[in-house]
C-alpha positions in Angstrom: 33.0 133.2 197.6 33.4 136.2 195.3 35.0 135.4 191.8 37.9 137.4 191.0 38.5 139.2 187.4 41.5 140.2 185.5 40.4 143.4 184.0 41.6 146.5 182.3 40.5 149.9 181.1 41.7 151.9 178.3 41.1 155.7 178.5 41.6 158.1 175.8 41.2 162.1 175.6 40.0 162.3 172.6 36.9 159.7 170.5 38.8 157.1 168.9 37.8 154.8 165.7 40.2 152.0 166.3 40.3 150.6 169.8 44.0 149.2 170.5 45.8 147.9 173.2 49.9 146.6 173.5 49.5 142.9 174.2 52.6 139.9 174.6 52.3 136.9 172.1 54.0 134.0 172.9 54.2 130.7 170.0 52.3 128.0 171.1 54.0 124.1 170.4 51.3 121.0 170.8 50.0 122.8 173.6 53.0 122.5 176.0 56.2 124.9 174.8 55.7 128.0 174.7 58.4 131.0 173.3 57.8 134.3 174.8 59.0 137.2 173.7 59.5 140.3 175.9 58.6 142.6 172.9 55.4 143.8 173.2 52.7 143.9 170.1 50.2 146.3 168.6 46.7 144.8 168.9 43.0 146.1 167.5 39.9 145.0 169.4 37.9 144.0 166.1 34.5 143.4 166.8 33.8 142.6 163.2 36.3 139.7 163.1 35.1 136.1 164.2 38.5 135.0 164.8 42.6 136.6 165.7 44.8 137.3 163.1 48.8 138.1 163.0 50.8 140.0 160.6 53.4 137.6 158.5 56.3 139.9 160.5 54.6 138.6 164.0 54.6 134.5 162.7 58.4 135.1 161.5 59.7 136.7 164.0 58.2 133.9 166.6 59.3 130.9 164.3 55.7 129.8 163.9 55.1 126.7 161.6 51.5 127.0 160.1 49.0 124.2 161.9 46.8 124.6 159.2 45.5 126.4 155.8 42.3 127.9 155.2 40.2 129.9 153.7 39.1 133.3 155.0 36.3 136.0 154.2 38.0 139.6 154.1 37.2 142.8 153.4 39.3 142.4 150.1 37.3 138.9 149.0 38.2 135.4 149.7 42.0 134.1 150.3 44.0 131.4 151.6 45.5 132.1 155.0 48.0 129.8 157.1 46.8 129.3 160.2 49.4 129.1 163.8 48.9 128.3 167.7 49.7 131.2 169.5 49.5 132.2 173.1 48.1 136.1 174.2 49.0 137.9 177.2 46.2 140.7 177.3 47.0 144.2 179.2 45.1 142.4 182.6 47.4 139.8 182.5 45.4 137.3 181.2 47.2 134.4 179.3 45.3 133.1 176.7 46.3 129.7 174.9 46.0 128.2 172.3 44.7 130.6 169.9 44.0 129.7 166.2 45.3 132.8 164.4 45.2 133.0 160.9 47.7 135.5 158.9 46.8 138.3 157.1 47.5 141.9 156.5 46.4 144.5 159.7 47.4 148.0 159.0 48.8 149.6 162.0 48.7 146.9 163.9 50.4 143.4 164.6 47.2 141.2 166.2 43.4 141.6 165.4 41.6 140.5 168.3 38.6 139.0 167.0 35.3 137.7 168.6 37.5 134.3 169.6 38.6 136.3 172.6 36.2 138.5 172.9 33.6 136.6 174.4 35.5 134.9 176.9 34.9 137.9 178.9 33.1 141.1 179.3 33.6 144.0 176.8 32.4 147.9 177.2 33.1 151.2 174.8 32.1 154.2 175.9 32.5 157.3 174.8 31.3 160.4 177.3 32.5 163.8 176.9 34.0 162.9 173.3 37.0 160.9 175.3 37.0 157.0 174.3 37.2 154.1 176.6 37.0 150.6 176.6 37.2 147.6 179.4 37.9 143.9 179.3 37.0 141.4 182.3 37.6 137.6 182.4 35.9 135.8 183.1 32.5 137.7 182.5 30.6 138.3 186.0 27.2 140.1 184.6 25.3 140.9 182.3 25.5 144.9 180.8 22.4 146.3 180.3 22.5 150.2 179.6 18.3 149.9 179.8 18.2 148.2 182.9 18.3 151.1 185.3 17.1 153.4 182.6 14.0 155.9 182.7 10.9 154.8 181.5 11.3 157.0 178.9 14.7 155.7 177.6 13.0 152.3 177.5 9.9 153.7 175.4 12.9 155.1 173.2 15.1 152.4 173.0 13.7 149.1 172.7 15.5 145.7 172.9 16.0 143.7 169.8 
């Protein structure tokens, strides 16, 4: 039996730096109660960020009591971040719960998406004819492996690391 994905693709006409989608976050209580919102978010696909973040406006605006406080590594230096349980909906549909998120400051944005969900699925940016796009799957089904059907001459060029 064939596993089935939730996946989506992102398409842009133009090359873009920052990679967003619009996302649902939902608060996330012990596990068990959950309050969604039907307002949906700003997120960036942050490839350089281990874990999620949310602005302060997001954890307000949901009622979220911190779960935690620690310490983070940012751009700007070392600070001291509260930490909530929240719930994701991605653009696929794809509910996922519980995420630690810690709070901080995202410009243009109200979620980071960091490597936490990330790697629970399959992630792919390309960028042909100067127009951007990216794909999620979950789960992940294969490997993706631009020298794998390549020329030998791409694979002279462009060895693995």
């Amino acid at each position: 039996m064939k596993k089935r994905a939730l996946a989506f693709t992102i398409k842009s006409d133009r090359l873009l730096s920052v990679l967003t989608s619009e996302v649902f976050i939902s608060s996330v209580i012990s596990g068990e109660n959950r309050g969604y919102l039907t307002e949906r978010y700003l997120a960036i696909w942050d490839t350089g960020a281990t874990g999620s973040v949310i602005t302060k406006k997001v954890a307000e605006k949901l009622n979220l009591l911190p779960i935690d406080i620690v310490q983070v590594n940012t751009v700007g230096g070392v600070r001291t971040a509260n930490v909530f349980l929240i719930g994701v909906i991605l653009p696929n549909r794809l509910l996922v719960e519980p995420i630690r998120a810690c709070e901080g400051v995202i410009a243009g944005a109200d979620l980071s998406i960091g490597m936490d969900i990330i790697t629970l699925g399959d992630f792919a940016v390309t960028n042909k004819n100067n127009k951007t796009t990216f794909s999620f799957r979950f789960p992940s089904l294969e490997e993706i492996d631009f020298l794998k059907n390549a020329s030998e001459y791409d694979k002279l060029e462009n060895q693995t690391i």
